[in-house]
N, C-alpha and C positions, 0 to 999 in steps of 0.2 A: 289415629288420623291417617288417612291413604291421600293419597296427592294424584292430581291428573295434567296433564298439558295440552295444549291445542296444538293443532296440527292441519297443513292445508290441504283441503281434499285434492287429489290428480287432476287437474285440465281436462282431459279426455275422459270421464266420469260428470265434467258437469255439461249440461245441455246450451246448446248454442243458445246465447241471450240471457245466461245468466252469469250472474255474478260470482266473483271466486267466494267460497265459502269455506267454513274452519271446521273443525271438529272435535271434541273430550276425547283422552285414551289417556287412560288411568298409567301412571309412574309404578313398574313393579318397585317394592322396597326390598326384594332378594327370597329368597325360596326355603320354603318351612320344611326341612327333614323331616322322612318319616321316621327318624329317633326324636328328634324332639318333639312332637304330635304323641305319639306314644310315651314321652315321659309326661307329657303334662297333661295328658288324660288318665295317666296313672295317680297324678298328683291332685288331682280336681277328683276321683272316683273313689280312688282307694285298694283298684284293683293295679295286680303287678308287673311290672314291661312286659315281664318273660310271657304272663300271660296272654296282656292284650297283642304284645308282636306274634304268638301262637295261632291266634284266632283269626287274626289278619292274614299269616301265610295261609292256614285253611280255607278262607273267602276266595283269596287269591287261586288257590287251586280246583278249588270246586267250581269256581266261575269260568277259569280255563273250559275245563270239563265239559259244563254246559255248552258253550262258545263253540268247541272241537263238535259237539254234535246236534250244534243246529238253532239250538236256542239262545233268544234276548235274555240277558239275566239283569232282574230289578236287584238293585243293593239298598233298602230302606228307600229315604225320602231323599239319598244322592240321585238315582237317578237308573237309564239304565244302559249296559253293555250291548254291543251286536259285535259279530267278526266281520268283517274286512278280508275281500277277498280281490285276488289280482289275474289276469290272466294277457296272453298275448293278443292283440288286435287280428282280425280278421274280418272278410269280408263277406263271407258266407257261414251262418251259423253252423253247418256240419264242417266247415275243418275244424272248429274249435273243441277238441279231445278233452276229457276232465281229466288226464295226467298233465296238461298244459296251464292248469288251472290251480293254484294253491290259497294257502291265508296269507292276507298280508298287513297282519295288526288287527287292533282292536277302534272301536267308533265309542264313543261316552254320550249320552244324551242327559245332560241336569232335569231332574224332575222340577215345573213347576216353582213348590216351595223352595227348594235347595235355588232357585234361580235367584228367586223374590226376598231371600232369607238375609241375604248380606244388611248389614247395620252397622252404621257408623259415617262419619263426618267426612268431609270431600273438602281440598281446599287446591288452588290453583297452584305448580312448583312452576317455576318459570324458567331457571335455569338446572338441570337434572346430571349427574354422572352417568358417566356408563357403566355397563355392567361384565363381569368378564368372561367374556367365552368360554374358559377353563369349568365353566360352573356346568357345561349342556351340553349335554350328549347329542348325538342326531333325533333320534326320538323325540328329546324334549323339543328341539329346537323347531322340528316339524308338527310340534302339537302350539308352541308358540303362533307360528304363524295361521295353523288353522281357526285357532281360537281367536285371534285379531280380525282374518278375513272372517266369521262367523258373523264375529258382533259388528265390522264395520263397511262391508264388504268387498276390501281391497286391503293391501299391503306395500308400501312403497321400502325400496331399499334402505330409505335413511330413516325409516321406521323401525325396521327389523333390524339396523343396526343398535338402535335405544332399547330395544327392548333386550337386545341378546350379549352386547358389548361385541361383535366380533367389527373387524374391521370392515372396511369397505370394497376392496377386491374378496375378503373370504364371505363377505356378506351376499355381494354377489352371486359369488361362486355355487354356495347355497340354494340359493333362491332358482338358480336357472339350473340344479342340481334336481330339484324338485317339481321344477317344470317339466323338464325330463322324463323322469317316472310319471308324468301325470296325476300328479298329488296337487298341482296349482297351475294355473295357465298364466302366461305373460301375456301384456295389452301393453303397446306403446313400444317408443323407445326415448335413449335419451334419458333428461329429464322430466318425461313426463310416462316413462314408464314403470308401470306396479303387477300388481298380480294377484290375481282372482281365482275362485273357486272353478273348475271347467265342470260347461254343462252338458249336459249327458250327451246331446248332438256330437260332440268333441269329444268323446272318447270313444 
């Protein structure tokens, strides 16, 4: 069973003349290590950790690999890999030099099926815990939030506090951390301030 809660869309995202409206965002219930994924497809298979955790570092590094030189790498019916790259703002394309230009992370696309694939019951939680911040890294916590603005196309502070358990000033803190590097653009302020993907115009 997964559980979801409603949530109010931002003011500033709804069109003058309409109505405030709500929206589903599914309740995480805490995060599957990849030792226990590995024991229990060892235990559902037949085959042994040491194994499948083998095979897994070699995907991991052969995908690297590909990524380093250039190419999208498909993983089965997950989906597929591209690199991510950063560079400094400028306003005439000849000062931007490619030593000014590095990687900066990996982008994941779900294949299709793997999107479609999920099964299983949905019930409303109405009152949720939080979760504890000690569990997310920066990494994670920045693939949190893109994955939220993905499927919904904003993120409000006291959303990303439910989803991550961090507090309210470090939730903050975050968020306009990441506005910064231009990973997410802020809209609004106040209470009616959230944050969106920026579009290409904006960077």
């Amino acid at each position: 069973m997964a559980y979801y809660n409603l949530k109010k869309k931002p003011s500033l995202t709804t069109k003058e003349g309409e109505k405030e409206t709500m929206y589903a965002d599914i309740v995480y219930s805490g995060t599957i290590t990849a030792e226990r994924l590995i024991r229990t497809v060892a235990q559902r298979t037949g085959f042994k950790e040491g194994m499948i955790e083998g095979i897994l570092s070699e995907l991991q590094n052969e995908t690297l690999e590909y990524l380093g030189e250039g190419y999208r790498v498909e993983l089965g019916e997950f989906g597929f890999f591209s690199a991510k790259v950063k560079s400094r703002l400028v306003e005439n394309k000849n000062d931007l030099r490619s030593n000014s230009v590095s990687f900066d992370g990996v982008n994941f696309r779900a294949s299709k099926s793997f999107r479609t694939g999920i099964r299983g019951d949905l019930e409303r939680r109405r009152c949720i815990g939080f979760r504890t911040s000690k569990e997310w890294n920066r990494e994670q916590l920045e693939q949190i939030v893109l994955q939220h603005i993905r499927k919904h196309g904003f993120i409000t502070r006291a959303t990303y506090t439910e989803l991550t358990g961090r507090l309210k000033n470090s939730a903050l803190a975050d968020l306009k951390s990441f506005a910064a590097e231009g990973i997410i653009k802020r809209v609004g302020r106040g209470n009616q301030m959230h944050f969106i993907v920026p579009l290409v115009d904006d960077l």
